[in-house]
ZAMARGU-4260 file (C-alpha; in steps of 0.2 Angstrom, whole numbers, plus 5000, padded with zeros to 4 digits):
<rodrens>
0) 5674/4862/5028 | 5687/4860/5041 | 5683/4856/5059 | 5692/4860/5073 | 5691/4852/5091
5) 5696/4864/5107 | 5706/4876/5107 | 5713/4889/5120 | 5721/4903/5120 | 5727/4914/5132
10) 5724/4932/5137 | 5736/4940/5122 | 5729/4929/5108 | 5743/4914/5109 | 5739/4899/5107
15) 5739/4886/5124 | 5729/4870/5118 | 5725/4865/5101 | 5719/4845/5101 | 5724/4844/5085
20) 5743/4846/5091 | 5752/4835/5104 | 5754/4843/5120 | 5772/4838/5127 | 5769/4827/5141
25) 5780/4820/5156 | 5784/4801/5157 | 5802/4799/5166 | 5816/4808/5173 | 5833/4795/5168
30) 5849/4796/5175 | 5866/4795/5169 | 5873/4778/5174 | 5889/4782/5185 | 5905/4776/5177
35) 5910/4781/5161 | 5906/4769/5145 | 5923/4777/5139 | 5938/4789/5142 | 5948/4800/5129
40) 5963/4813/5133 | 5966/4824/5124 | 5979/4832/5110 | 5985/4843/5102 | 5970/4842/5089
45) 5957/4834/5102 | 5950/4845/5115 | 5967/4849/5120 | 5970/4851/5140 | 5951/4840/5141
50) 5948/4823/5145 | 5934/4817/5136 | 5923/4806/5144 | 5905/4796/5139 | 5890/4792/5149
55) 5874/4784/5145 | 5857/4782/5155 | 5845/4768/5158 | 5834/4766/5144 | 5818/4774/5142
60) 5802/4762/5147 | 5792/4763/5130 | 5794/4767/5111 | 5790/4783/5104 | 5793/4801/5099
65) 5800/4812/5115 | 5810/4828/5116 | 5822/4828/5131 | 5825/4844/5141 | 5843/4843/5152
70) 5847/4850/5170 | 5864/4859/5169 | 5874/4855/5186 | 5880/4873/5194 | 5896/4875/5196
75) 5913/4887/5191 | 5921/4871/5187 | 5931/4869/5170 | 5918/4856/5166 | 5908/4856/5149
80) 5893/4845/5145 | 5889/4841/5127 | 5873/4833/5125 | 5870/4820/5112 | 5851/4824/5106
85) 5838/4832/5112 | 5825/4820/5104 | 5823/4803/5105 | 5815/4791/5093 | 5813/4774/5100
90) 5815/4767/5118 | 5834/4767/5118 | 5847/4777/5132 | 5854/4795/5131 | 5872/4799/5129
95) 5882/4813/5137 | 5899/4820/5133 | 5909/4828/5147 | 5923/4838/5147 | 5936/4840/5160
100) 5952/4852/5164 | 5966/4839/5163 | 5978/4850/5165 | 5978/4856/5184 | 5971/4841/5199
105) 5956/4830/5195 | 5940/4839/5193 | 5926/4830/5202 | 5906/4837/5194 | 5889/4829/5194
110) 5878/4823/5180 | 5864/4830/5172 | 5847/4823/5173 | 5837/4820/5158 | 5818/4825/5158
115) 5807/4815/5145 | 5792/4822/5137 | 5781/4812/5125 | 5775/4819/5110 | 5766/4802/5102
120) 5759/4791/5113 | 5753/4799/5128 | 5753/4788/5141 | 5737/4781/5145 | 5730/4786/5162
125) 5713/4784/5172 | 5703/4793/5181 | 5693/4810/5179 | 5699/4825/5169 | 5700/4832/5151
130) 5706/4822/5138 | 5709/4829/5120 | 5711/4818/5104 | 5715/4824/5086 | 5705/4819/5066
135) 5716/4805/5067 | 5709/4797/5083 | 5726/4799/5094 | 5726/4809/5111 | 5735/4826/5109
140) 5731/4831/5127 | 5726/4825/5145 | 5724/4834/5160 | 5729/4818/5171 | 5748/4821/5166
145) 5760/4834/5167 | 5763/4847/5152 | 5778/4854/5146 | 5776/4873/5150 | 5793/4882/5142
150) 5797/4898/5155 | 5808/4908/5145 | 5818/4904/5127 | 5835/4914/5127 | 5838/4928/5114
155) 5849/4922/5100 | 5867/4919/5104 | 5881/4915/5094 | 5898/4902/5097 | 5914/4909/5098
160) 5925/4898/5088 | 5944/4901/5084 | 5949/4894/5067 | 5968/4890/5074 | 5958/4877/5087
165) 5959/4887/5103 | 5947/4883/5114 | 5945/4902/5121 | 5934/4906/5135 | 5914/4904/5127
170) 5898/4916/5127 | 5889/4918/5140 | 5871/4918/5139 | 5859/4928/5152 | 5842/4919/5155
175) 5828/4923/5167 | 5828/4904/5174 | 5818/4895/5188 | 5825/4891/5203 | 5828/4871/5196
180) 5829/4875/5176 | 5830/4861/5164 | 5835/4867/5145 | 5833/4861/5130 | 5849/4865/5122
185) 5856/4863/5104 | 5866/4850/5098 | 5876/4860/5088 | 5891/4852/5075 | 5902/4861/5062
190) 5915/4855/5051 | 5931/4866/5045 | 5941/4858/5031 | 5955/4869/5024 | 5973/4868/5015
195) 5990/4867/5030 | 6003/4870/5016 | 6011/4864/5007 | 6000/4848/5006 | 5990/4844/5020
200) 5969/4843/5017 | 5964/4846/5036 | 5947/4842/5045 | 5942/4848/5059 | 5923/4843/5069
205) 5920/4856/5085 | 5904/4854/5096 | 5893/4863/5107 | 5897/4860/5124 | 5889/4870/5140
210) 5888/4873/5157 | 5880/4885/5169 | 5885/4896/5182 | 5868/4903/5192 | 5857/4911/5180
215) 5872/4913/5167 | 5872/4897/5153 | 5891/4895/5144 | 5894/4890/5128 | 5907/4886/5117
220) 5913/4874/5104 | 5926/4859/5108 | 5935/4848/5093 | 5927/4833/5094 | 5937/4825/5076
225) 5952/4828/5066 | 5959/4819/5052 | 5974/4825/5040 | 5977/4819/5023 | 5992/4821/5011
230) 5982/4829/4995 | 5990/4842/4985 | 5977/4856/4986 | 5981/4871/4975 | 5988/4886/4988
235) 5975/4896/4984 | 5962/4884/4992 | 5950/4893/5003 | 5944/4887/5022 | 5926/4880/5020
240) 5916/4880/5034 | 5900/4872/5038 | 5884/4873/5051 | 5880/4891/5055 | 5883/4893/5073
245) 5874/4909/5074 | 5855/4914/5077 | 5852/4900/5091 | 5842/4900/5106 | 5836/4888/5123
250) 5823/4884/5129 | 5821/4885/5149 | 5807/4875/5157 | 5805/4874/5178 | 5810/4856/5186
255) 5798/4855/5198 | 5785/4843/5191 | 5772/4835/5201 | 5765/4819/5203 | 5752/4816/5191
260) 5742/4798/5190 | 5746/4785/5179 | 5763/4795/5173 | 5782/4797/5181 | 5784/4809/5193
265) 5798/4825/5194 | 5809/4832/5207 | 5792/4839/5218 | 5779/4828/5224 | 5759/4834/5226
270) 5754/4839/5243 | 5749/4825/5253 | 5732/4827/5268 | 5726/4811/5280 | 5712/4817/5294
275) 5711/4804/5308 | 5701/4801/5324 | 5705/4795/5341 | 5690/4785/5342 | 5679/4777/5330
280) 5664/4776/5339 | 5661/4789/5356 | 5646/4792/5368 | 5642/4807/5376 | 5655/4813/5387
285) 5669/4807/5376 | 5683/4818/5368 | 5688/4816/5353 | 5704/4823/5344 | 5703/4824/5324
290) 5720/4826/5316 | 5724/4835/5300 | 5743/4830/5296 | 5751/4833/5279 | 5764/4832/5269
295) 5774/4844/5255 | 5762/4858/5263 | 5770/4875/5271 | 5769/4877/5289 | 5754/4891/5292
300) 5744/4884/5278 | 5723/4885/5286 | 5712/4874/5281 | 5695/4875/5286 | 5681/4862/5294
305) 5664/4859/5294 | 5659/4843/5307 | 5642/4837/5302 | 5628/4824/5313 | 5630/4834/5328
310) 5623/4852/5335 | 5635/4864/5344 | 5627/4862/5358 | 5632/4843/5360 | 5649/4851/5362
315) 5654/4854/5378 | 5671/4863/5372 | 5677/4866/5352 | 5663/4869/5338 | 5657/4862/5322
320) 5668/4872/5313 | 5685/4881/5312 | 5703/4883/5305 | 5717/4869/5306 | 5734/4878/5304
325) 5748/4868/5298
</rodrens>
């Protein structure tokens, strides 16, 4: 007989929460160290009218199984990004491709930000709240961190490729996105061998590279590799062609994580309340000022108040209860 532990579904009968299933969870935002690990301009064959160049962030704190979603800088720059992975096994760095216009004056961009979710090892954390654990005894779920909540996955697009290597002008992809989107995005790779006659065995590797212009995601492929051999193919020698570059979609979650206890912490912060008094102690005729201040809370926010140990008749001016307004 099976047994199952919680489940939750929402109001159209999909399924949120299942404890036997890891819940992606938040551990670290990591950034791309600044200068470049290395530089590559490009050719004829490579990326041609791109410099090429590679990044690497800080490692990540702990060993295990994460999936990374990416912020895409906005920007109608000629600048490409082309993500490494979007999973990472391990506790090592991330690496990032960019591609810059060489061709015109030096384009300045900004670096992505990697968002890590843990899928194994869910970071322990204290305090109350609902903690979920599969047969195996591992925690799939824990209400003291923050979840992975995907807000749209784009309709299936395809790359535009050119067989003779020009780099053309990419697909544009329409998303309904969050004001601070982070994607997970494919790291897409295809190789083209074919015949340059009379004898030349050609090899050619493109890759996905993207970039994002307000609510619109680009993409198109870039060649990465290219090698040329001196093998007498016959002339009737086909192109081959590998990795189907259509059928993909992204995933689009919204960057504004809070803080959540025990865990890392993303671009918003929770709200923040501190009530003080101007006196500790006061006998009759005293005032006394209590102060509400907050932090990360909208001006006009009310909050309401209750003072307890004393009648309102002991009050010569205020009440034991009202509205703060922020």
């Amino acid at each position: 007989m099976a047994t199952y532990g919680l489940r939750a579904v929402n109001d159209e009968s999909e399924l949120l929460i299942d404890s036997e299933y890891f819940s992606p969870t938040f551990t670290q935002k990591l950034e791309f160290i600044s200068s470049a690990v290395s530089e590559e301009a490009g050719t004829s064959f490579l990326h041609s009218g791109y410099v090429k160049r590679e990044y690497r962030t800080t490692s990540i704190t702990t060993a295990g199984n994460y999936i990374v979603m990416w912020t895409l800088p906005n920007s109608t720059a000629d600048v490409w990004y082309n993500f490494e992975s979007s999973t990472v096994n391990g506790s090592g760095f991330l690496t990032l491709y960019v591609y810059a216009n060489s061709l015109g004056s030096a384009l300045t961009y900004t670096l992505p930000t990697a968002y890590v979710f843990a899928v194994s090892s869910l970071p322990a954390t204290s305090g109350y709240g609902l903690q979920l654990f599969n047969s195996a005894g591992a925690k799939t779920y824990d209400s003291n961190s923050v979840q992975l909540a995907p807000y749209y996955i784009s309709d299936s697009f395809t790359f535009w490729n050119d067989p003779t290597g020009a780099q053309g002008l990419g697909t544009a992809i329409s998303l309904s996105i969050p004001t601070n989107p982070i994607f997970m995005l494919p790291n897409y790779t295809s190789l083209r061998v074919y015949k340059d006659a009379p004898a030349h065995h050609l090899q050619f590797v493109y890759e996905a590279m993207f970039k994002r212009e307000g609510s619109n995601v680009i993409t198109k492929e870039v060649q990465s590799y290219y090698s040329s051999e001196d093998t007498a193919w016959p002339y009737t020698q086909t192109i081959y062609n590998s990795g189907n570059r259509s059928g993909l979609g992204i995933i689009v979650a919204d960057a504004d994580l809070y803080a959540a206890p025990g865990t890392g912490t993303g671009t918003g912060t929770n709200p923040q309340y501190l009530l003080t008094s101007s006196v500790q102690n006061a006998n009759e005729g005293t005032n006394v000022t209590v102060t509400l201040t907050t932090v990360n809370v909208a001006n006009g926010s009310t909050f309401g108040y209750v003072v307890t140990g004393i009648a309102a008749a002991d009050l010569s001016a205020g009440g034991t209860s009202g509205t703060f307004t922020i």
